[in-house]
C-alpha positions as CSV (number, residue, x, y, z in Angstrom):
1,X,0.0,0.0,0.0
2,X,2.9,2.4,0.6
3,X,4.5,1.8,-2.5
4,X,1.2,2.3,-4.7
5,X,0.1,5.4,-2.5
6,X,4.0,7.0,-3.3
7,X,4.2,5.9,-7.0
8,X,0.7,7.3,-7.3
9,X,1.5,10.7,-5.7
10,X,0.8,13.9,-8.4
11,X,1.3,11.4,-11.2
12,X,-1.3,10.8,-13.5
13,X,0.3,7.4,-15.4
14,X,0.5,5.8,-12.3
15,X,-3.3,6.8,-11.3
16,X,-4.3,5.5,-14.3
17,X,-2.4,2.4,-14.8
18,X,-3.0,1.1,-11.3
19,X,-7.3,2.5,-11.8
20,X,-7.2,0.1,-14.7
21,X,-7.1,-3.4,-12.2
22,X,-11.2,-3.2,-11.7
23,X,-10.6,-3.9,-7.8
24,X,-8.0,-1.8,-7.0
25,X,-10.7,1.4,-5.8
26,X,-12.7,-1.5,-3.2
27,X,-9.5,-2.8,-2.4
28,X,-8.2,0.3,-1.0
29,X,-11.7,1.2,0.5
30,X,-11.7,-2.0,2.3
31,X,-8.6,-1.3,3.5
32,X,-9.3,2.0,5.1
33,X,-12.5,0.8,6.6
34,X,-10.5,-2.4,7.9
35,X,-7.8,-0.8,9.5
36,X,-9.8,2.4,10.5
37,X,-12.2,-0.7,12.5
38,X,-8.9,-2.0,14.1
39,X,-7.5,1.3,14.9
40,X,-10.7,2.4,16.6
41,X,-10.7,-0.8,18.7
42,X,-7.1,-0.5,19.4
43,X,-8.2,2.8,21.2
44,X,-9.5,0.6,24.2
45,X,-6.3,-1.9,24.2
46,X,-2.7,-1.5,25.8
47,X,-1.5,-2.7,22.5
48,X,0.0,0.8,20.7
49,X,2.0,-0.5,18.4
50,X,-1.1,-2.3,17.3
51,X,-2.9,1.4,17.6
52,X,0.0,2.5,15.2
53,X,0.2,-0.1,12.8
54,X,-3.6,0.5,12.0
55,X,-3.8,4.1,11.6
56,X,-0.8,4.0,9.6
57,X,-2.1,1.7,6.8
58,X,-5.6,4.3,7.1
59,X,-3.4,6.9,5.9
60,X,-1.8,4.9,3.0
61,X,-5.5,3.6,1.9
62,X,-6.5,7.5,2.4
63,X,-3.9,8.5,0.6
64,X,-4.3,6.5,-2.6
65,X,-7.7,7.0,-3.1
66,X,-6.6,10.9,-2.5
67,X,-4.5,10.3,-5.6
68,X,-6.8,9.1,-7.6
69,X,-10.2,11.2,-6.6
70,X,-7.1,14.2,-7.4
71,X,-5.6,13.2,-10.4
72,X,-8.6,10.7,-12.5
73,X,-11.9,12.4,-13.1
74,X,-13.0,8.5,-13.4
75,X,-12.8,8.0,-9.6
76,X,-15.7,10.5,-9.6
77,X,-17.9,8.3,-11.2
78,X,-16.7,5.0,-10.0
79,X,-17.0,6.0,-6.3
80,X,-21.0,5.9,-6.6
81,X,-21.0,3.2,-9.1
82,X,-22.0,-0.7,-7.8
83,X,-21.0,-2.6,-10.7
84,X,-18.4,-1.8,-13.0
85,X,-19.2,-5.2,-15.5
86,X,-22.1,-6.6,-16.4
87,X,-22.4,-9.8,-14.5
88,X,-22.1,-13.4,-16.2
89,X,-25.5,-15.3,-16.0
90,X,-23.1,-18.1,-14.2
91,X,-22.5,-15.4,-11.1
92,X,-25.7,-13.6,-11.4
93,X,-25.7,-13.1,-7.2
94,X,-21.3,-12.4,-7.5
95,X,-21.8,-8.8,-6.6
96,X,-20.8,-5.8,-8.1
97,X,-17.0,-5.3,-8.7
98,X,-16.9,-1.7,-7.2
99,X,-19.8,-2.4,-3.8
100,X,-18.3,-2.9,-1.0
101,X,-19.1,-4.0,2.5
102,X,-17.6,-1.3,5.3
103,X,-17.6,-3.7,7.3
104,X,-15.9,-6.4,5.0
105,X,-13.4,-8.8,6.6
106,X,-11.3,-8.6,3.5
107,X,-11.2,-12.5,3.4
108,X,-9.8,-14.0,0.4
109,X,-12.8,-14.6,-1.4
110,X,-13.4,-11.0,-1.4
111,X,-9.9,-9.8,-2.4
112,X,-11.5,-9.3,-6.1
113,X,-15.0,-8.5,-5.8
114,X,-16.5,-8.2,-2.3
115,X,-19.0,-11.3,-1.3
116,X,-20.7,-9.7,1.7
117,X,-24.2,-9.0,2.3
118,X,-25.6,-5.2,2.9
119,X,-22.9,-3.7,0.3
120,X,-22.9,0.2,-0.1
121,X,-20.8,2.1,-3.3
122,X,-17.0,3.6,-2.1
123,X,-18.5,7.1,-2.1
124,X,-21.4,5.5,0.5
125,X,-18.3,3.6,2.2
126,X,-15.8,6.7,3.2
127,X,-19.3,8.8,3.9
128,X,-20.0,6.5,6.4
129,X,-16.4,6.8,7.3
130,X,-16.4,10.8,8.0
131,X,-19.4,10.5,10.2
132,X,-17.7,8.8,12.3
133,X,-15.4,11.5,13.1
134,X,-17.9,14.6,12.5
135,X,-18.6,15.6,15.8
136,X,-16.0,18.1,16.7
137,X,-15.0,17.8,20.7
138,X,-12.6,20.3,22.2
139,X,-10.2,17.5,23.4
140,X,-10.4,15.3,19.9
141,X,-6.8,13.7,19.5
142,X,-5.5,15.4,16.4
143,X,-6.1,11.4,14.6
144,X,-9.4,11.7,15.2
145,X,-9.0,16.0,13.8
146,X,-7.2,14.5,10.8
147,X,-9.7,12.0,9.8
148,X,-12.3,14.3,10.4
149,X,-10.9,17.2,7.8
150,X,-8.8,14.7,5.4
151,X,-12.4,12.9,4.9
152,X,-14.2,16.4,3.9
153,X,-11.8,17.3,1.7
154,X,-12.0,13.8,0.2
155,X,-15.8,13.9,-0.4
156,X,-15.4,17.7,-1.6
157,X,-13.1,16.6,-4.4
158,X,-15.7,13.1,-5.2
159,X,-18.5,15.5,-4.6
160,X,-17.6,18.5,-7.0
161,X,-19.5,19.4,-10.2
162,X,-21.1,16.2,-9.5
163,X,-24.8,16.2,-8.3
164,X,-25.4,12.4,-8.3
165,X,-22.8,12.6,-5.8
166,X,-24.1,15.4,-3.7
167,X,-27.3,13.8,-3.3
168,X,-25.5,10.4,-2.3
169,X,-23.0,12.3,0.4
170,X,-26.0,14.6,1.6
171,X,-28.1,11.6,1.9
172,X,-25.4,10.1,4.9
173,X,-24.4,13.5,6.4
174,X,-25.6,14.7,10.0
175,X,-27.4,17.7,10.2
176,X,-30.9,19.4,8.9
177,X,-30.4,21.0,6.0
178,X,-28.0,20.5,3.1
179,X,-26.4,23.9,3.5
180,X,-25.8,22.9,7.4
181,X,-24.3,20.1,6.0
182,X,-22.2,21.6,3.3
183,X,-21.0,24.2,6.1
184,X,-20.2,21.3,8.5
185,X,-17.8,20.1,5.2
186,X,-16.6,23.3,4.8
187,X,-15.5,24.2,8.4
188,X,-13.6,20.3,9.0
189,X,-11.7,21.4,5.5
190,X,-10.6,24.6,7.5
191,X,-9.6,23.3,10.5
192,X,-7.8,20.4,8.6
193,X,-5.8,23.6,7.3
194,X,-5.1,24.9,9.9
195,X,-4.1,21.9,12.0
196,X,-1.4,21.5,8.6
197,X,-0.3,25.2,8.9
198,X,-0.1,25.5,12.2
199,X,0.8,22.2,14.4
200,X,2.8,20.5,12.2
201,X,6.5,20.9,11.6
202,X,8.4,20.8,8.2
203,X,10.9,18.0,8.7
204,X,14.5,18.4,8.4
205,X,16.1,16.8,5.3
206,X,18.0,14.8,8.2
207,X,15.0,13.5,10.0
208,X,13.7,9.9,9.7
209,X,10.2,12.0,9.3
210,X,11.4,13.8,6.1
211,X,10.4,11.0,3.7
212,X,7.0,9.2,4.1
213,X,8.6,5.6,3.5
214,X,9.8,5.9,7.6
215,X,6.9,5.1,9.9
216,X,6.8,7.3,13.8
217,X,4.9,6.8,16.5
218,X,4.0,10.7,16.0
219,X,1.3,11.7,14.0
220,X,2.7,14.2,12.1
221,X,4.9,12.0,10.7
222,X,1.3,9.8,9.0
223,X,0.2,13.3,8.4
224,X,3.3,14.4,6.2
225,X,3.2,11.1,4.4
226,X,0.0,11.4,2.6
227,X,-0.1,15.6,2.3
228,X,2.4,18.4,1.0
229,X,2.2,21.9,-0.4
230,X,0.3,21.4,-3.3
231,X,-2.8,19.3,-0.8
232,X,-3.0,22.4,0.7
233,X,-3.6,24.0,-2.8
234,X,-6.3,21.4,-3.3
235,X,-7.9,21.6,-0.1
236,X,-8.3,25.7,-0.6
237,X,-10.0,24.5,-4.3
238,X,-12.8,22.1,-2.4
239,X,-13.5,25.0,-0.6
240,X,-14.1,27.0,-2.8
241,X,-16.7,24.8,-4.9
242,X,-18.3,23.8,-1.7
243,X,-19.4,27.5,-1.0
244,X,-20.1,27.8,-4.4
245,X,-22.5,24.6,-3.6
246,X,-23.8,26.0,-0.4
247,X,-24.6,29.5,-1.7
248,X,-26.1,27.7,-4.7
């Protein structure tokens, strides 16, 4: 997962060539609902490198499907879709390539094409995912502050100039109105922002946390590895068309 999120990073051949392996979008969704699962169990355990281990391989999954939502305007579409094939009458009950179960044991007959009852599309899968995460406490642990804003911008980028989309994230989201909803999206994308800008650290081209390939126990280290400058540029663009969506 490390190497495809890194080879993937702001380079469009690499999106594309690893989008064209039908599972590889469920894959990585499984993955982030998998590990985020284990890492929020792990929050009750002594275990911490157990605790680290799982939120680490979040951020890679997180990161990948960042790469792609950023850089293929086919992750858009795909994200909503259930089926990507049509289904041979042999397997009429396989299901879909691209439905997902979030809560998918990621077994080996689901490696390809998720088996599981009570599927739901990727977009429906890292929706579910954010809500998790939406209610913003004063003592939040900045894992719980990352998810929380790298989600938003996430559905920002699967939700712009995309109405099928909107309706799918609005459907999921907390709140009473769309535009309380849209506002809730906008405000995690600032304080993701500002939690970039202000707490964490540039590296020193001597430290361990300088490339993303070396894990830390610190969070700022998973943070660095799957954000840079140009995120922050993206981020400030999702935004944008979400108040352009809200005052709309």
């Amino acid at each position: 997962m490390r190497v495809l999120t890194l080879l993937s990073h702001d380079d469009p051949w690499w999106c594309g060539a690893t989008l064209e392996v039908s599972h590889a979008l469920p894959f990585a969704t499984t993955i982030a609902m998998r590990s985020q699962a284990k890492w929020s169990e792990s929050q009750n355990m002594e275990s911490q490198d157990n605790s680290v281990e799982a939120f680490d391989l979040l951020c890679l999954a997180l990161g990948l499907v960042m790469n792609w939502a950023t850089l293929s305007p086919r992750v858009t579409l795909l994200s909503r879709n259930k089926c990507k094939i049509a289904l041979s009458s042999r397997n009429k009950h396989l299901p879909g390539l691209l439905a997902i179960n979030p809560k998918c044991p990621g077994s080996r007959l689901c490696v390809r094409a998720c088996r599981c009852l009570g599927q739901k599309s990727v977009l429906g899968c890292f929706t579910m995912l954010h809500v998790q995460y939406s209610d913003n406490h004063q003592d939040d642990p900045p894992e719980r502050a990352f998810l929380r804003g790298y989600t938003a911008i996430l559905l920002g980028l699967l939700m712009k100039d995309d109405p099928s989309n909107q309706t799918i994230v609005m459907s999921t989201l907390p709140g009473i109105t769309s535009s309380d909803k849209i506002k809730s999206l906008i405000s995690h994308c600032h304080s993701f922002l500002d939690l970039y800008n202000d707490t964490i650290p540039l590296p020193s081209s001597n430290s361990p946390r300088a490339t993303p390939e070396a894990p830390s126990h610190e969070v700022s280290g998973r943070h660095r590895a799957t954000w840079d400058k140009q995120g922050e540029q993206i981020a400030r663009s999702v935004i944008a068309s979400l108040e352009i969506l809200c005052d709309s």
